[in-house]
MMTF fields as JSON, N, C-alpha, C and O atoms, coordinates in Angstrom:
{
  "mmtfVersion": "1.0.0",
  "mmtfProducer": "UNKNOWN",
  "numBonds": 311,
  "numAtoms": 312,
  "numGroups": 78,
  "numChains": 1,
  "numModels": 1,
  "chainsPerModel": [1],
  "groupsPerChain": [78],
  "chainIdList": ["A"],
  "bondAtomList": [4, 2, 8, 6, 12, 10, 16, 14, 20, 18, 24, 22, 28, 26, 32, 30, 36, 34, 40, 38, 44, 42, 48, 46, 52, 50, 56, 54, 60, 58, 64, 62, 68, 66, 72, 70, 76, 74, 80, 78, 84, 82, 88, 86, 92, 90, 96, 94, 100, 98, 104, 102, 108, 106, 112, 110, 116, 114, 120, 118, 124, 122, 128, 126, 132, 130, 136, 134, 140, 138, 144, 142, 148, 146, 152, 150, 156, 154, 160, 158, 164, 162, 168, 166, 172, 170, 176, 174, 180, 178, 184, 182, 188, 186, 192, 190, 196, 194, 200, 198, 204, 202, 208, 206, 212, 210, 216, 214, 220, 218, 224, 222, 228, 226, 232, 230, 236, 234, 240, 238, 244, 242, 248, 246, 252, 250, 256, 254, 260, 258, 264, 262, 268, 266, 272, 270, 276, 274, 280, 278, 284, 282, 288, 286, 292, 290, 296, 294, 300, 298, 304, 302, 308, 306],
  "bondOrderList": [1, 1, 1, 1, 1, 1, 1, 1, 1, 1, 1, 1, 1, 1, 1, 1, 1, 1, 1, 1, 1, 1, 1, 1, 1, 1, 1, 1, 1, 1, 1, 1, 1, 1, 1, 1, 1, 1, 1, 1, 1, 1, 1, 1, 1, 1, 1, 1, 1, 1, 1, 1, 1, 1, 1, 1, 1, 1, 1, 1, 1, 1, 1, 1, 1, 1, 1, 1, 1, 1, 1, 1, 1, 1, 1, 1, 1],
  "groupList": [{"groupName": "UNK", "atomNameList": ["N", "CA", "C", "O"], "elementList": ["N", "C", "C", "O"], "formalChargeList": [0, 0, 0, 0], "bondAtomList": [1, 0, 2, 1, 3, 2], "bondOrderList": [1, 1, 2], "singleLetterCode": "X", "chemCompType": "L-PEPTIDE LINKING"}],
  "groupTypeList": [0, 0, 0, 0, 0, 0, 0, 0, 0, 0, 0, 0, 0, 0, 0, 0, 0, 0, 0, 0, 0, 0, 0, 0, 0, 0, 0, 0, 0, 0, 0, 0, 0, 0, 0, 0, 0, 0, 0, 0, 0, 0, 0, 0, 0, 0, 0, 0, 0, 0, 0, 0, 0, 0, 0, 0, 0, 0, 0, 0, 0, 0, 0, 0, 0, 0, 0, 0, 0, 0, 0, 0, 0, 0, 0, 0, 0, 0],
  "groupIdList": [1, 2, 3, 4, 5, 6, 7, 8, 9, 10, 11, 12, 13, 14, 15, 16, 17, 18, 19, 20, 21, 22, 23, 24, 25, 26, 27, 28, 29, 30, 31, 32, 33, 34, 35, 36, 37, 38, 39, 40, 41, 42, 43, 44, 45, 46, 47, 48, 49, 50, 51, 52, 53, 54, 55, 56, 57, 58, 59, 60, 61, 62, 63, 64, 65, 66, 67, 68, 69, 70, 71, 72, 73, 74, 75, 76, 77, 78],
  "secStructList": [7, 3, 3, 3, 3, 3, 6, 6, 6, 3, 3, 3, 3, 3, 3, 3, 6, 6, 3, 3, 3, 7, 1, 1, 1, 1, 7, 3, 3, 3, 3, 3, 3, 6, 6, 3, 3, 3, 7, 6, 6, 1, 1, 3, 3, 3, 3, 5, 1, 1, 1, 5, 5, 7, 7, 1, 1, 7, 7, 7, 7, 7, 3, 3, 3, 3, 7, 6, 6, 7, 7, 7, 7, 1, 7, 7, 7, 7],
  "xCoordList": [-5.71, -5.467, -6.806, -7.721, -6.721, -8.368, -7.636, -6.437, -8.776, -8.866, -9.043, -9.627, -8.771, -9.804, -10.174, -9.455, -11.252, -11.959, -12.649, -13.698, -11.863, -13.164, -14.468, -14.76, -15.029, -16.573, -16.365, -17.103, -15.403, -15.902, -15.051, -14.135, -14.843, -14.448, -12.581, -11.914, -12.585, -10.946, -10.05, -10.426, -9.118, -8.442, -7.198, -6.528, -7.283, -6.593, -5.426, -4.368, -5.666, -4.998, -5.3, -6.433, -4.071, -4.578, -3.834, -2.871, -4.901, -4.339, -3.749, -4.229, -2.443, -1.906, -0.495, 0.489, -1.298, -0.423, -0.746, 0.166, -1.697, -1.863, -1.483, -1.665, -0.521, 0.127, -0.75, -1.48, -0.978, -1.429, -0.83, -0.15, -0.786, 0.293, -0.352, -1.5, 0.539, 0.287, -0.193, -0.036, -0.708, -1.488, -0.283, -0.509, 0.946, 2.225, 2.606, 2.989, 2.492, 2.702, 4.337, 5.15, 4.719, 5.96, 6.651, 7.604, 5.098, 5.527, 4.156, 2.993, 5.071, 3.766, 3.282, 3.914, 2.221, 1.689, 1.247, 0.946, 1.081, 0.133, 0.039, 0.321, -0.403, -0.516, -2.172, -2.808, -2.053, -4.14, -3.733, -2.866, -4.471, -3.808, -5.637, -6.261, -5.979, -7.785, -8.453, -8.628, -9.255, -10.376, -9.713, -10.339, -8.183, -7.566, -6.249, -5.678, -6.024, -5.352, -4.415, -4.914, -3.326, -1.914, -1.716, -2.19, -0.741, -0.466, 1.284, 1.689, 2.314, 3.356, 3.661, 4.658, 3.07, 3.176, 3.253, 3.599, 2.827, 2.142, 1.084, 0.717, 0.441, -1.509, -1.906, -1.293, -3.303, -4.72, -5.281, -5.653, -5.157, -5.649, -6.854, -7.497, -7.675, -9.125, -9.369, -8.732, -10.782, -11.295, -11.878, -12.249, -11.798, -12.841, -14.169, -14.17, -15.23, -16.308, -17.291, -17.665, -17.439, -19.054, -18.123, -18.808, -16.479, -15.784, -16.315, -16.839, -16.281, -16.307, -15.393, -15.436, -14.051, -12.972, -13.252, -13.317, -13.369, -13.556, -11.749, -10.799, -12.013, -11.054, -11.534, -12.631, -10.538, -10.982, -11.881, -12.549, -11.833, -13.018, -14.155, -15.163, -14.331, -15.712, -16.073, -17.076, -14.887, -14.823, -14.615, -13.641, -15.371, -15.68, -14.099, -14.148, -13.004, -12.165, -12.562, -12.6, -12.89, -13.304, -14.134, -14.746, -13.932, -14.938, -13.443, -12.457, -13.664, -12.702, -13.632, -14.837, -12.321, -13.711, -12.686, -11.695, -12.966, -11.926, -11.073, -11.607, -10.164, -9.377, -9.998, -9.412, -10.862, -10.971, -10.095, -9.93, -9.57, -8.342, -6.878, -5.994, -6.57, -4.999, -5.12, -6.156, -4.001, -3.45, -2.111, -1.076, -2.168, -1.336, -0.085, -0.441, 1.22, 2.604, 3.122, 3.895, 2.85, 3.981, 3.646, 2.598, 5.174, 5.309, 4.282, 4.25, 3.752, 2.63, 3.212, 3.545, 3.362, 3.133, 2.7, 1.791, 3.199, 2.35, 1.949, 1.287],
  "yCoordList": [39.691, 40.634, 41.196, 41.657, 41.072, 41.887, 43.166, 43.245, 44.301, 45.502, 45.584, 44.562, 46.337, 46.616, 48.267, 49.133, 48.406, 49.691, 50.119, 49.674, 51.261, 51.354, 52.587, 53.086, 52.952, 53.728, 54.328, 54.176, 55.165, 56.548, 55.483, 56.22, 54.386, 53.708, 54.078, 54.187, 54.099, 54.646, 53.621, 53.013, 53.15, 51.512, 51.834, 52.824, 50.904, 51.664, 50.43, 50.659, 49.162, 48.259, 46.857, 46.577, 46.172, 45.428, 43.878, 43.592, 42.971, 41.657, 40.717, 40.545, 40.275, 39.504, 38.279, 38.328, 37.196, 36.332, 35.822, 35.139, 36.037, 36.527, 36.845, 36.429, 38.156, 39.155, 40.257, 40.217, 41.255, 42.73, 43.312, 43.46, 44.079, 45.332, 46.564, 46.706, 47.404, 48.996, 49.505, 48.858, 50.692, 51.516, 51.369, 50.975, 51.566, 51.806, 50.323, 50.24, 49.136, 47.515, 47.632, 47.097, 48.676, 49.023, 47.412, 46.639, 47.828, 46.893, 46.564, 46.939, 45.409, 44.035, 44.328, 44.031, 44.873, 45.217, 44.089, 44.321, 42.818, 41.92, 40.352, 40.51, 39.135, 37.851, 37.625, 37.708, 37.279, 36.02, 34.869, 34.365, 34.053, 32.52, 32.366, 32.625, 31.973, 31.648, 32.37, 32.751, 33.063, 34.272, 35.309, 36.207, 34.791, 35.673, 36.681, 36.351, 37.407, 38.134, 38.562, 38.923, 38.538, 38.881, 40.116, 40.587, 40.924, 41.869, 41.704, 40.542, 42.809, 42.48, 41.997, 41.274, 42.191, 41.171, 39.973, 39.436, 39.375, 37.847, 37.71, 36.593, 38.565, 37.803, 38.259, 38.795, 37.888, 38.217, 39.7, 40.349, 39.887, 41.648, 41.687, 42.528, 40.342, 40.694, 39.25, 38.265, 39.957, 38.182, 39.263, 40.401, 38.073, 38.44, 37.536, 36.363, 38.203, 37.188, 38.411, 39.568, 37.264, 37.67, 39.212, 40.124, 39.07, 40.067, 41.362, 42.295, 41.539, 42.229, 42.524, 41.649, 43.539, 43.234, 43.874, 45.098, 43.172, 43.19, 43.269, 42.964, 43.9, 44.107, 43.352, 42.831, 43.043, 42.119, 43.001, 42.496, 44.261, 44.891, 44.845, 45.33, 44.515, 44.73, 45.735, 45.86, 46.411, 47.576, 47.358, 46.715, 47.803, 47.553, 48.258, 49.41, 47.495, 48.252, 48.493, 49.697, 47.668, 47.987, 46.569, 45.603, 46.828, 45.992, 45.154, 45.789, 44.149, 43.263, 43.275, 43.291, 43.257, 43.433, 43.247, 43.977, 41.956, 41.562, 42.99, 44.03, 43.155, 43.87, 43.502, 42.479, 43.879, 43.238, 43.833, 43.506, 45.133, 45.725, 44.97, 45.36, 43.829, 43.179, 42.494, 41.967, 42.437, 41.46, 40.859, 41.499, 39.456, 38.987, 38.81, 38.227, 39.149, 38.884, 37.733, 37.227, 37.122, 36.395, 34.786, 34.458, 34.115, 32.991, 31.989, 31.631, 31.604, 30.548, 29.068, 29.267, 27.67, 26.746, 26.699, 27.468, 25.884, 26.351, 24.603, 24.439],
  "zCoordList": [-35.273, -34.224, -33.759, -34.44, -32.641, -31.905, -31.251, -30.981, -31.028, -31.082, -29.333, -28.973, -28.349, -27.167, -27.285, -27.784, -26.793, -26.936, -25.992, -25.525, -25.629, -24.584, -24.475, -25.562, -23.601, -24.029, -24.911, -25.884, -24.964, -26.388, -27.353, -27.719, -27.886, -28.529, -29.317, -30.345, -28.582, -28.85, -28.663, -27.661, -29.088, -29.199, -27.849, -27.559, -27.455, -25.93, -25.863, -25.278, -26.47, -26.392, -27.694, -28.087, -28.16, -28.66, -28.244, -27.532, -29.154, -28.729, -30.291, -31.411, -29.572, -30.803, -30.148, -29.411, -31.076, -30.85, -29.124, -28.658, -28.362, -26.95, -26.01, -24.866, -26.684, -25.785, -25.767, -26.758, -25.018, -25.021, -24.901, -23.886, -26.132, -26.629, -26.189, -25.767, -26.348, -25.845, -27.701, -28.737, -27.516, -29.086, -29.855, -30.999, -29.577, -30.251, -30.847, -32.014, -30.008, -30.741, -30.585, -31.338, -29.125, -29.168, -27.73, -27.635, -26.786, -25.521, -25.037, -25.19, -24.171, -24.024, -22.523, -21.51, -22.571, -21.197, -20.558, -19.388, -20.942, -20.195, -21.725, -22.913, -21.098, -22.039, -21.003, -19.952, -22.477, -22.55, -22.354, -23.068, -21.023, -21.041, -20.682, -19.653, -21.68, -21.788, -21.833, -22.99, -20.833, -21.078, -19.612, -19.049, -19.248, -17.999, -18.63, -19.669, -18.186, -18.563, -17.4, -16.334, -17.543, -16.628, -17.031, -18.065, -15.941, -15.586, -15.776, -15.8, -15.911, -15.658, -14.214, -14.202, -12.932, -11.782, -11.527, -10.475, -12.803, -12.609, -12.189, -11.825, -12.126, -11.193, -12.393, -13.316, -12.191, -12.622, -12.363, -11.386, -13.67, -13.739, -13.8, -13.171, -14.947, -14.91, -16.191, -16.564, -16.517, -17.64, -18.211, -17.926, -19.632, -20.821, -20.867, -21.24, -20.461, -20.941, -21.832, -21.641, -22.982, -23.227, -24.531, -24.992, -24.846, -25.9, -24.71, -25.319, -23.433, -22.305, -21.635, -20.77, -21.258, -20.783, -18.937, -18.824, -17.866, -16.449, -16.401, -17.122, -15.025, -14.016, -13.226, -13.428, -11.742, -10.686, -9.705, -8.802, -9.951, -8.956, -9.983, -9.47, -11.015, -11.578, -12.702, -13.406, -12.618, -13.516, -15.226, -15.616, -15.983, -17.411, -18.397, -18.827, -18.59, -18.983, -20.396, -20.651, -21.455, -22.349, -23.273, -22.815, -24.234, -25.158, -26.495, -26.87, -26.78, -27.6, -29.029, -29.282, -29.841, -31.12, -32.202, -32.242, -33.391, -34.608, -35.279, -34.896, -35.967, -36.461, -37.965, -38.319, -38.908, -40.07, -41.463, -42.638, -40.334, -41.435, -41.317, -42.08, -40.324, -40.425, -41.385, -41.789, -41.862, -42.477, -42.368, -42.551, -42.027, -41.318, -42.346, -43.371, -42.327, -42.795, -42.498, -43.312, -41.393, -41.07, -42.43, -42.987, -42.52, -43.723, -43.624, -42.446, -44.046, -43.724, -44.528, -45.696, -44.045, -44.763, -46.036, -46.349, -46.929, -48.251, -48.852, -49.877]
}
């Protein structure tokens, strides 16, 4: 699971499975299909380059950054 953060570093959103969840992990604000990110509209809200999160005007929404406290539950192959 990755973290998003933005300036005063406060977790504003996260990513899993490549959906983007709200702080709560209650509802899915948006899916990652490569380094683009959807909106509930269907378009293009913005890209990740560079663990950098852009909007389509240019605007710095926040910063992407590993979770090194998850630990993943779900059954794994054995």
């Amino acid at each position: 699971m990755y973290l998003i953060h933005d300036q005063k570093k406060e977790t504003i959103a996260y990513i899993e499975n490549m959906m983007i969840l709200d702080t709560n992990h209650e509802h899915v604000i948006g899916i990652l299909i490569g380094d683009c990110f959807f909106g509930r509209n269907k378009k293009v809200v913005g890209k990740i380059i560079n663990q950098i999160v852009y909007l389509l005007n240019g605007e710095i929404a926040g910063k992407v950054e590993l979770n090194q406290e998850y630990k993943n539950t779900s059954i794994k192959k054995a």
